[in-house]
C-alpha positions as CSV (number, residue, x, y, z in Angstrom):
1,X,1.2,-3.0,-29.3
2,X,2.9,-5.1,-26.3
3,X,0.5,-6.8,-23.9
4,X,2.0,-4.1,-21.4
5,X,0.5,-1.3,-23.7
6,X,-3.1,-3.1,-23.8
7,X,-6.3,-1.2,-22.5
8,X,-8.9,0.5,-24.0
9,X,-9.9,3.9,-24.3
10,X,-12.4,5.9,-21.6
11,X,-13.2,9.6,-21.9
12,X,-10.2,10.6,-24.0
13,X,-7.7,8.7,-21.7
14,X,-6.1,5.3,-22.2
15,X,-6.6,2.9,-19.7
16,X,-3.7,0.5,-19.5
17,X,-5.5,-3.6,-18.6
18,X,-2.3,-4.3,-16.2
19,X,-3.4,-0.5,-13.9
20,X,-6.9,-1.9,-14.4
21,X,-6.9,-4.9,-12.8
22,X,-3.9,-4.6,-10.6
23,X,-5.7,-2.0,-8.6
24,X,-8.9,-4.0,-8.3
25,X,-6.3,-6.5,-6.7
26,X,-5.2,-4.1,-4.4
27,X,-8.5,-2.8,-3.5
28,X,-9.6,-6.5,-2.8
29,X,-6.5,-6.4,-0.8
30,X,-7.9,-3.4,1.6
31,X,-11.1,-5.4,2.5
32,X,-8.9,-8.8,3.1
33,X,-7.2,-6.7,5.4
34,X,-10.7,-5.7,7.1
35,X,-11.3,-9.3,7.5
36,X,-7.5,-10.2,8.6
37,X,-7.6,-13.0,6.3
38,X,-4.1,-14.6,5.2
39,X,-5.5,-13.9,1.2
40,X,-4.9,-10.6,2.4
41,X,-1.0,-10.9,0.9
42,X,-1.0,-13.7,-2.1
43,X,-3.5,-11.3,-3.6
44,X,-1.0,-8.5,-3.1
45,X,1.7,-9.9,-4.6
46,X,-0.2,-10.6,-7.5
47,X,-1.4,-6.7,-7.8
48,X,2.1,-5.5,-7.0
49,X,3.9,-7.3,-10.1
50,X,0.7,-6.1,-12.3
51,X,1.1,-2.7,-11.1
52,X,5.0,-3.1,-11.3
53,X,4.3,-3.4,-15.0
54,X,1.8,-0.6,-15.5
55,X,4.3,1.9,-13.6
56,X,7.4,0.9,-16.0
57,X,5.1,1.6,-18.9
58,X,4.0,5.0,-17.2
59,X,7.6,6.2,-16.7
60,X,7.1,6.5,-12.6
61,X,10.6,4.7,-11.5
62,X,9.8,5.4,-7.8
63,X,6.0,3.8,-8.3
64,X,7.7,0.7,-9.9
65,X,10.1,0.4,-7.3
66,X,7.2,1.1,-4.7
67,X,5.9,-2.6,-6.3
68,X,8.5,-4.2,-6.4
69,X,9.0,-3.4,-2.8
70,X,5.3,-4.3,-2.0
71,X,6.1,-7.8,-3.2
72,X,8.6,-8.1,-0.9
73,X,6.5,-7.2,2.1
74,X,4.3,-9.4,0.7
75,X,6.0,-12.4,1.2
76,X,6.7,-11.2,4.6
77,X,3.5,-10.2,5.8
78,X,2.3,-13.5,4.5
79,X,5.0,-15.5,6.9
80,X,3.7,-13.0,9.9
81,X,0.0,-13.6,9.6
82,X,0.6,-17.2,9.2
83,X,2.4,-17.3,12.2
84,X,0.0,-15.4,13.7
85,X,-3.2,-17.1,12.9
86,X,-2.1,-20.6,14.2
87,X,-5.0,-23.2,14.8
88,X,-7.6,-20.9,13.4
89,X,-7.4,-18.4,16.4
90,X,-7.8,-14.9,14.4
91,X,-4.8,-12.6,13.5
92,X,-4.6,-10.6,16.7
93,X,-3.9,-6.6,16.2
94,X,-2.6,-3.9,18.0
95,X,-1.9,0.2,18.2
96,X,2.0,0.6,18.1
97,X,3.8,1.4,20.9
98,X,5.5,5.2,21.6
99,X,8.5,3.8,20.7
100,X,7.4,1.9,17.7
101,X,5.8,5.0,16.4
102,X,9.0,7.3,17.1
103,X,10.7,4.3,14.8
104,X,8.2,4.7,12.0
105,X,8.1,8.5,11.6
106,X,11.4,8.7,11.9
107,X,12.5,6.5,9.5
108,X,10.0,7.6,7.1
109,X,11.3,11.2,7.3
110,X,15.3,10.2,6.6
111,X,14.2,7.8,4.3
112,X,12.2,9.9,1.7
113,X,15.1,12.8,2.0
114,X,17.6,10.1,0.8
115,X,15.5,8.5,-1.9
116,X,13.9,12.2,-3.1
117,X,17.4,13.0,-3.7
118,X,18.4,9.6,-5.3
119,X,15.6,10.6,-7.7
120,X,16.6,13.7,-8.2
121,X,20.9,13.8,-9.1
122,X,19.2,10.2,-11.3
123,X,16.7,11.9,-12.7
124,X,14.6,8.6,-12.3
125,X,11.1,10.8,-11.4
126,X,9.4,13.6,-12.2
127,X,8.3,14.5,-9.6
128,X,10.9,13.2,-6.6
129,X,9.8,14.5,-3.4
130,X,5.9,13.2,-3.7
131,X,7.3,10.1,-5.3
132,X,9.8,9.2,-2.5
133,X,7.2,10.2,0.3
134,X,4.8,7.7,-1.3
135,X,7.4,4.9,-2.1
136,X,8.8,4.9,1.6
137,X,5.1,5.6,3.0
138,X,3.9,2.6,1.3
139,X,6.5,0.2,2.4
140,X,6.5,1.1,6.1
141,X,2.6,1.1,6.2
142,X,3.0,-2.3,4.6
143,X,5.6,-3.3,7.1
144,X,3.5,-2.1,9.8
145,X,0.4,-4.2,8.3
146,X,2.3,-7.3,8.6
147,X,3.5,-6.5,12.1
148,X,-0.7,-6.3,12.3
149,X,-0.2,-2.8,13.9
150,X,-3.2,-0.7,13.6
151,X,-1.6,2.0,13.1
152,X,-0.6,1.4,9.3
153,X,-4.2,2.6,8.4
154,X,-2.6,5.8,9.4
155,X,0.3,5.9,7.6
156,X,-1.8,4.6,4.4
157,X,-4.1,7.5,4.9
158,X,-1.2,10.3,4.8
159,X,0.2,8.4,1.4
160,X,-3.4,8.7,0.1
161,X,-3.3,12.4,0.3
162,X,-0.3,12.7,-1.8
163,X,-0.5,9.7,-4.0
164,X,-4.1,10.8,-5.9
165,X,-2.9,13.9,-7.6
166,X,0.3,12.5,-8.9
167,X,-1.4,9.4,-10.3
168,X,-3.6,11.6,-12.4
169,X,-0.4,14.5,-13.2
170,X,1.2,11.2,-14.0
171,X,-1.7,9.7,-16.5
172,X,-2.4,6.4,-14.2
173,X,-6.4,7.5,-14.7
174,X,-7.3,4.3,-12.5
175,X,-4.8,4.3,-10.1
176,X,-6.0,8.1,-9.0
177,X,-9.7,7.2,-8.8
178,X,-8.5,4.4,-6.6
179,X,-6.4,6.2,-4.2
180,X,-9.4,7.9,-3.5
181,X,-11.7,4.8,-3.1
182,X,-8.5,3.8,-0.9
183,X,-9.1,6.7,1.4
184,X,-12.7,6.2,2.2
185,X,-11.6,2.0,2.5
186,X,-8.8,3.1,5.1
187,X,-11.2,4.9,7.3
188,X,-13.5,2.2,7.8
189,X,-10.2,0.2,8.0
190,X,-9.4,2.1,11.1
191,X,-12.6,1.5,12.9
192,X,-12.7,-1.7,12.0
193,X,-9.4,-3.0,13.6
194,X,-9.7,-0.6,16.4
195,X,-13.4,-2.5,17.1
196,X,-12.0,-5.9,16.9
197,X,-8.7,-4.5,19.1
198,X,-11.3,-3.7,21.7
199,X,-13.1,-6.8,21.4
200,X,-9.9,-8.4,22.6
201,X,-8.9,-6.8,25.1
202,X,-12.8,-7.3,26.0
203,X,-12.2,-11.3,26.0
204,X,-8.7,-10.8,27.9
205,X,-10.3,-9.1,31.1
206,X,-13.8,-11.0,30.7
């Protein structure tokens, strides 16, 4: 057995180490987010390549390439919140504009027709549609996220609602159980940011 392959065995399902552990990176990556600290994205990149791995070995092309992706926006959420957090002032957040919300939906709507179908006529997924959503969902949440816009907890929310039942139709036992930890996480996300939003603008006019 490859070190890919490793895991163990919990209630008749096998429970790859890389899923494991890459999704307690990502979860730790929810509550750095909370916190706007800059680990928020080294921690990231370090659960997207595990979890890069643990989709590979599951089969899911559009979950892999999801990863892949989220290291990318890794990297350059990392360069926006260090720009942003200059001289120790905190990472200041915002909602999105109208505009930059028009942007977002619509590009996430062209974007997953044209990547469902890639995965269809390649036959890279089995389940195109859901996996396309959640692939271009993730990276413009992410995008969003390093643009410190609050709305990404919104955007994360809607992947969350498709992303838990085809992690379990597609095996990935840990990765469905935390999608759904990531729901409740995103909610509190939301208040959160939206509290310390407030608390700015509180400063500004004070």
């Amino acid at each position: 057995m490859s070190w890919t392959e490793a895991g163990f065995d919990l209630l008749g399902q096998h429970v790859l180490w890389t899923d494991l552990v890459g999704n307690i990176c990502a979860l730790s990556t929810v509550v750095l987010a909370m916190k706007r600290t800059i680990w928020t994205w080294p921690v990231q990149l370090v659960g997207s390549v595990l979890l890069f791995v643990a989709s590979v070995q599951a089969h899911i092309t559009g979950n892999a390439l999801k990863q892949a992706m989220f290291g990318l926006l890794a990297l350059y959420g990392w360069f926006r919140w260090m720009r942003g957090t200059r001289d120790g002032e905190p990472l200041p957040v915002r909602p999105g504009r109208t505009r930059e919300r028009l942007t977002l939906v619509a590009v996430m709507v062209a974007a997953t027709a044209l990547v469902a179908l890639f995965f269809s006529v390649t036959g890279w997924s089995w389940a195109p549609l859901p996996d396309a959503y959640i692939f271009v969902g993730s990276a413009i949440a992410t995008y969003a996220q390093g643009r410190a816009l609050i709305d990404f907890w919104w955007i994360w929310i809607a992947v969350d609602l498709v992303g838990v039942p085809l992690a379990f139709g597609s095996g990935l036992v840990v990765s469905g159980v935390v999608y759904g930890i990531f729901f409740v996480m995103v909610l509190l996300g939301i208040r959160e940011w939206r509290r310390q939003y407030s608390r700015g603008l509180e400063v500004a006019t004070a």
